[in-house]
C-alpha positions, 0 to 999 in steps of 0.5 A: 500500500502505497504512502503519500508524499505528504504522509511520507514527510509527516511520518519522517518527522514525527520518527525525527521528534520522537528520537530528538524529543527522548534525546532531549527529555535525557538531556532536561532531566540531568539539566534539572539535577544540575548534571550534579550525580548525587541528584541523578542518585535521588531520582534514578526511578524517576529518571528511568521512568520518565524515559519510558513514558516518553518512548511510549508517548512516541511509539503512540504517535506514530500510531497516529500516523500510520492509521491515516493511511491505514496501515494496521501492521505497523500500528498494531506493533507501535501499540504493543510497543506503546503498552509495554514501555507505560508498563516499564515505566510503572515497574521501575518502583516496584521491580525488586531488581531494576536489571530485570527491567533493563532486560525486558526493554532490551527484548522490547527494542529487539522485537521493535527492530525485527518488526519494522525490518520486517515491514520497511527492509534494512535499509534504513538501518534499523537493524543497527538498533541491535546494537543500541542494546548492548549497554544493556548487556553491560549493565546487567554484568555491572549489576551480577545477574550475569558474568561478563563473559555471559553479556560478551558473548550475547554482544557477539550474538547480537551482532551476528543476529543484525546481519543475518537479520538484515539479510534475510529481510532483503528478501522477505520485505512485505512491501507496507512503506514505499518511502521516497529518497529524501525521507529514507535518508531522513529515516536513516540518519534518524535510525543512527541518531536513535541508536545514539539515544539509547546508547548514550541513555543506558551509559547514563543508566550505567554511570548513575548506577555505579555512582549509587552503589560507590556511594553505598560502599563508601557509607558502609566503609565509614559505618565500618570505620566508626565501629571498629575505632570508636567507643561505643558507650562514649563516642570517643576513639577506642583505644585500637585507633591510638597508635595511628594518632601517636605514630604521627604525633612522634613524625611532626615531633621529630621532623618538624619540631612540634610539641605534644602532650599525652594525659591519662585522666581517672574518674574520682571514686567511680566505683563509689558510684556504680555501687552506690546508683548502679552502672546504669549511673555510672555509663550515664557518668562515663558519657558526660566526661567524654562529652565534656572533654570533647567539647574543652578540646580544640580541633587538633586534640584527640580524646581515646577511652582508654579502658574502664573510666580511663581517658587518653588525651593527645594534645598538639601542644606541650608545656603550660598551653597543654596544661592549661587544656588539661585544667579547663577539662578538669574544671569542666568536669567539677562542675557538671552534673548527671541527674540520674533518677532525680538525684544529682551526681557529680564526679571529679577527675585526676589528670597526669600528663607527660609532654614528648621528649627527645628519645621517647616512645609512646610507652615511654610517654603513657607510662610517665603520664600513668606515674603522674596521674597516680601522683594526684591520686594520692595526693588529693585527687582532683588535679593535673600532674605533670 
């Protein structure tokens, strides 16, 4: 059945607003998220949604087109094509893998291709479409469903099954479209650009993906890292983390002549406390110390519990400007108050210190500080010893 010039050039231009209008829909939508990967991440569904209603859209316009004339074979394919890209758009949220859906819209786009090769002769280079799907492919290695090995050798099959399709066509074309040279080099230019178009759409499927799970892995890493070198009760650095922080004080002391200071700090009479409020009180006792060290510190300073009620305290400085930290610590503290089943409690604390010195280690140092720290125990309590 022959076309009309006129339906010809209609036909070959809504082909050309279809393939442009998806183009360009990709295009606004990462324009939107400010081409910034983190809101490509929020919206992902939205995005692989957004692409499929609009091929549905098209596929319905074409639709249109080919009734004019009534040419029910093409038709009845957009339509079919049209139903299932409105149904991958709603899967997209309720998929349990998204790889799946990929996978059905690679099997649509392949039925789309042989269909219209079918119908129209290879030619206008439909049969090239085959190879559009091979980020597909990919993807779904990316994601685990299949080996990389698996999509290789599919790729390979898909390009083989494009030539053998396209030769068999040349001999099976059924005749539905008689095209004109103009709009058949309009068609086939627009067959390459559409190839384009859902390649360079399942690349960006691709990198918003591995930007996803990037991210994924770099917050479990650094749920990992809190947990491994963090107290759990206090939300200092545990004493694991100490020697990395003491290996690089000791660099910048011996290289660059910098200062620092380490402190053992004691709760006062702790298991007056755990015995007499019960332990409850006293990890209540435990988080308020830490808390309020960590808020006399500077940002260069690190506190460390140590073990039980102990405390280690780094501080890059040594000398007066180190104890005077140290004081504001103990002051602090002195002062605070846990209310614990309506009833106040307060705690002190004794602190010893040792600053670095030409030719110590970290035992050298925390020995020293333990030395001064019973020093104040003995001789009152509630004070710095260095």
């Amino acid at each position: 059945m022959a076309v009309s010039c006129n339906i010809e050039l209609l036909w070959g231009i809504s082909a050309a607003a279809r393939y442009l209008i998806l183009f360009y829909t990709v295009l606004g939508f990462m324009g939107n998220c400010g081409m910034n990967i983190r809101s490509l991440l929020e919206k992902k569904e939205a995005l692989y949604s957004r692409m499929y209603m609009g091929t549905a859209i098209f596929h319905l316009i074409c639709i249109a087109l080919y009734l004019v004339d009534l040419c029910w074979p093409p038709a009845i394919l957009d339509f079919v094509m049209c139903i299932t890209y409105i149904v991958l758009a709603n899967q997209v949220h309720k998929a349990r893998k998204l790889s799946n859906v990929f996978i059905a819209c690679g099997i649509a786009i392949m039925v789309n291709t042989i269909g219209h090769l079918f119908m129209m002769g290879p030619t206008l280079g439909y049969q090239n479409l085959f190879l559009a799907t091979i980020p597909v492919l990919f993807f779904i290695a990316y994601t685990g469903d299949w080996t990389l090995k698996k999509s290789i050798i599919y790729a390979v099959l898909l390009f083989v099954l494009s030539i053998v399709i396209m030769g068999v066509s040349e001999q099976l074309v059924f005749g539905f479209f008689y095209l004109g040279d103009v709009v058949r080099t309009i068609l086939r230019i627009l067959n390459q650009f559409s190839c384009f178009v859902f390649a360079s759409g399942f690349m960006v499927f691709l990198v918003v993906q591995a930007s996803s799970d990037t991210g994924m892995l770099k917050n479990k890493r650094d749920e990992l890292e809190i947990s491994a070198n963090r107290d759990e009760l206090t939300g200092l650095r545990n004493r694991r983390s100490i020697d990395q922080f003491m290996e690089d004080a000791f660099k910048r002391a011996r290289g660059e002549g910098q200062d620092f200071t380490v402190f053992m700090c004691d709760v006062d009479n702790f298991k007056r406390v755990n015995d007499t409020y019960g332990h409850d009180c006293g990890d209540l006792v435990l988080k308020n110390i830490a808390n309020t060290i960590q808020a006399e510190l500077r940002v260069e300073d690190v506190a460390f519990r140590y073990g039980g009620e102990e405390i280690l305290v780094l501080v890059v400085a040594g000398g007066h400007i180190a104890k005077r930290i140290a004081e504001r610590c103990r002051i602090a503290i002195e002062a605070s108050e846990v209310v614990y089943k309506d009833k106040s409690v307060k705690v002190t604390i004794t602190i010893g210190g040792s600053s670095y010195y030409q030719g110590a280690t970290k035992d050298d140092l925390i020995k020293r500080a333990d030395n001064n720290l019973y020093i104040g125990k003995n001789n009152g309590k509630n004070q710095v010893v260095m």
